[in-house]
N, C-alpha and C positions, 0 to 999 in steps of 0.2 A: 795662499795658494801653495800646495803642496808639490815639490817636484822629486821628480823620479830617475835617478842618474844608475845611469847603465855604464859598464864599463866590463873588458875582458875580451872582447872582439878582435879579429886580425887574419892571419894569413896562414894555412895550417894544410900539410901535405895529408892526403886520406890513409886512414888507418890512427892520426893523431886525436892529438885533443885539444879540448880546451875551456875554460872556466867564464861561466859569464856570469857579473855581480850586478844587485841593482839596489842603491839604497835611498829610501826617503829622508828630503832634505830635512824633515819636521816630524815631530812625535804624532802617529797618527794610531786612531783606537778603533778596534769593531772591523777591521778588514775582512769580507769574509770571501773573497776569492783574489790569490796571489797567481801570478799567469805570467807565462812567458811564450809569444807569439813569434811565427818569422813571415815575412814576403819574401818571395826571389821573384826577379825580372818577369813583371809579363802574367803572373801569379797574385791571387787574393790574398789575403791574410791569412794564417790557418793558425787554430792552438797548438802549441807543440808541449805543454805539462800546465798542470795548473795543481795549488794547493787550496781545497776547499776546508774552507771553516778550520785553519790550522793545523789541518790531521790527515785528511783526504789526500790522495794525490792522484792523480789522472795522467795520462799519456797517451800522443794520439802513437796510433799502430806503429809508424813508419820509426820511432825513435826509441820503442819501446826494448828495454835491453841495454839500452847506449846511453841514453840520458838521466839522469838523475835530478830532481828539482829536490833544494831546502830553503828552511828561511832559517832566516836568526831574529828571534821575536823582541830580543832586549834592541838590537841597534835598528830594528823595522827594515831587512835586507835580505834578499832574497839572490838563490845562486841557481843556476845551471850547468852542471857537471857535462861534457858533451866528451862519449870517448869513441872513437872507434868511427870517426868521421867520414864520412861521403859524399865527395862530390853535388850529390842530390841537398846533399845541407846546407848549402853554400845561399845567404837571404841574409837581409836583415831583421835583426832580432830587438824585440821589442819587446819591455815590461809593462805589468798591468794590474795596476790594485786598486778594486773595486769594493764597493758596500752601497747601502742606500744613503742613495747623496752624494757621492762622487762615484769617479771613476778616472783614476789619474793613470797616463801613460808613460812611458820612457820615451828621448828624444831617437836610442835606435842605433844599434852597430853591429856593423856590418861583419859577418863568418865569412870568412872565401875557404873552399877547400878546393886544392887542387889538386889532378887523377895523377 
């Protein structure tokens, strides 16, 4: 079972940044969409970038400008650049790398941006 470790999460005044990592425990082949999602309080899940088929990259509106998604294909790890942070960003954030036949998540950490 493959796991998915998050990490870069914390506490960060708006206008700041900050870097969130996520890398799998085990050599994994064929991923073909790499995702990083958030909840805040109260709030469904929503995609906030995803890397399709290793090339692709997607962004939902509200971060577009501000966030940056990469991976790094040799150590299987994937980053979230977050600059220019707001208040409204403030969720837990959650990785996501999917293909057919799994679909493995992160355990989830937590961005506070305070106004």
């Amino acid at each position: 079972q493959v796991q998915l470790v998050e990490s870069g999460g914390g506490l960060v005044q708006a206008g700041g940044s900050l870097r969130l990592s996520c890398a799998a425990s085990a050599s994994m082949r064929g991923i073909d969409a790499m995702g990083w999602y958030r909840q805040a309080p109260g709030k469904q899940r929503e995609l906030v970038a995803v890397i399709i088929g290793g090339r692709t990259t997607n962004y939902a509106d509200s971060v577009k400008g501000r966030f940056t998604i990469s991976r790094d294909g040799v150590k299987i790890a994937m980053y979230l650049q977050m600059n220019s942070l707001k208040p409204e960003d403030t969720a837990v954030y959650y990785c996501n790398f999917r293909s057919v036949g799994y679909d493995y998540w992160g355990q989830g950490t937590q961005v506070t941006v305070s106004s």
